[in-house]
C-alpha positions in Angstrom: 0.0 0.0 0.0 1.1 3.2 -1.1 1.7 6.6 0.8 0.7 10.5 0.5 2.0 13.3 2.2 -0.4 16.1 3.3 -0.2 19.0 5.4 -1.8 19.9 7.9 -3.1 23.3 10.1 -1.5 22.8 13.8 -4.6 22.4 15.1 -5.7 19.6 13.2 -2.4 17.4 13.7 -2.7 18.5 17.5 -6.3 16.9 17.5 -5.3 13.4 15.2 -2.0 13.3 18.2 -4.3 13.7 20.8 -6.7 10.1 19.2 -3.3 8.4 18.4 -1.2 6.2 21.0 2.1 4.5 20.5 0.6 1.7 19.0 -0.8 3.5 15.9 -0.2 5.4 13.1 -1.7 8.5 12.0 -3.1 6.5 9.6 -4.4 4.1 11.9 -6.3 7.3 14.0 -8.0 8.5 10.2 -9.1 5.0 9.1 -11.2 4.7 12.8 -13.0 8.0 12.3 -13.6 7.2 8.8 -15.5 3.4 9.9 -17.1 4.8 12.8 -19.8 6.7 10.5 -19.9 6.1 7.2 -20.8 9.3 6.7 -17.5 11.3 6.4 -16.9 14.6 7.7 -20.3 15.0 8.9 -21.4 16.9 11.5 -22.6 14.4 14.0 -19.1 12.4 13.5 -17.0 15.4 14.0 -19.3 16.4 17.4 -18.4 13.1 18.7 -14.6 14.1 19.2 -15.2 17.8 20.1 -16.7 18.4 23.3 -17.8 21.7 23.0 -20.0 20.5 20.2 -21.8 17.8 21.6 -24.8 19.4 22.1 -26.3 19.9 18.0 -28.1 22.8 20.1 -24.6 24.4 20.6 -23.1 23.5 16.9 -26.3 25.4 15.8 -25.5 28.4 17.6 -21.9 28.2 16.5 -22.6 28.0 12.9 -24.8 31.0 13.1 -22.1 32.9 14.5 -19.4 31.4 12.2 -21.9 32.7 9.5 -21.8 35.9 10.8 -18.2 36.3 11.5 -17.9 35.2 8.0 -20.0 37.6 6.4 -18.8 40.6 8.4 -15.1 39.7 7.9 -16.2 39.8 4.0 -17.2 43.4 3.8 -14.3 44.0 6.0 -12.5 42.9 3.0 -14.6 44.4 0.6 -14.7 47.7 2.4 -10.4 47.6 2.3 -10.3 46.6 -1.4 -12.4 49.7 -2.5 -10.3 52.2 -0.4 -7.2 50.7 -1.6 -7.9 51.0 -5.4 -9.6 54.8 -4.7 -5.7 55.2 -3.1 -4.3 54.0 -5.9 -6.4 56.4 -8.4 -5.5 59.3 -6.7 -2.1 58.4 -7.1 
């Protein structure tokens, strides 16, 4: 069996250590999340490893506010492209 790199966001490889012991692999730790629910990356798998999240009330309320991070931090961008090309006009 072949072999792939990735990377990975510190995070991420913090959580996958945190599943792992000495007696697996990091590829051992994926393969067990992905046969515990056939369904991958799915909400109700990942809130079995976080905590926080447990509650689907609380992931609700956390999307929302994602959302709305989201969208606010896009017309922050928005708002900095404009007065960066009108600054570059009056150049």
């Amino acid at each position: 069996m072949g072999s792939t790199n990735i990377s990975l966001k510190k995070e991420a490889y913090e959580f996958l250590k945190s599943l792992k012991d000495k007696n697996k692999s990091f590829s051992d730790v994926v393969m067990e999340l992905k046969e515990k629910d056939g369904k991958r990356g799915s909400k109700e798998n990942l809130m079995k490893y976080f905590g926080a999240l447990k509650d689907k009330k609380d992931w609700n309320e956390t999307e929302k506010r994602m959302k709305e991070f989201r969208d606010e931090f896009e017309e922050h961008v928005e708002s900095t492209i404009k007065y960066m090309e009108k600054a570059r006009k009056e150049k």
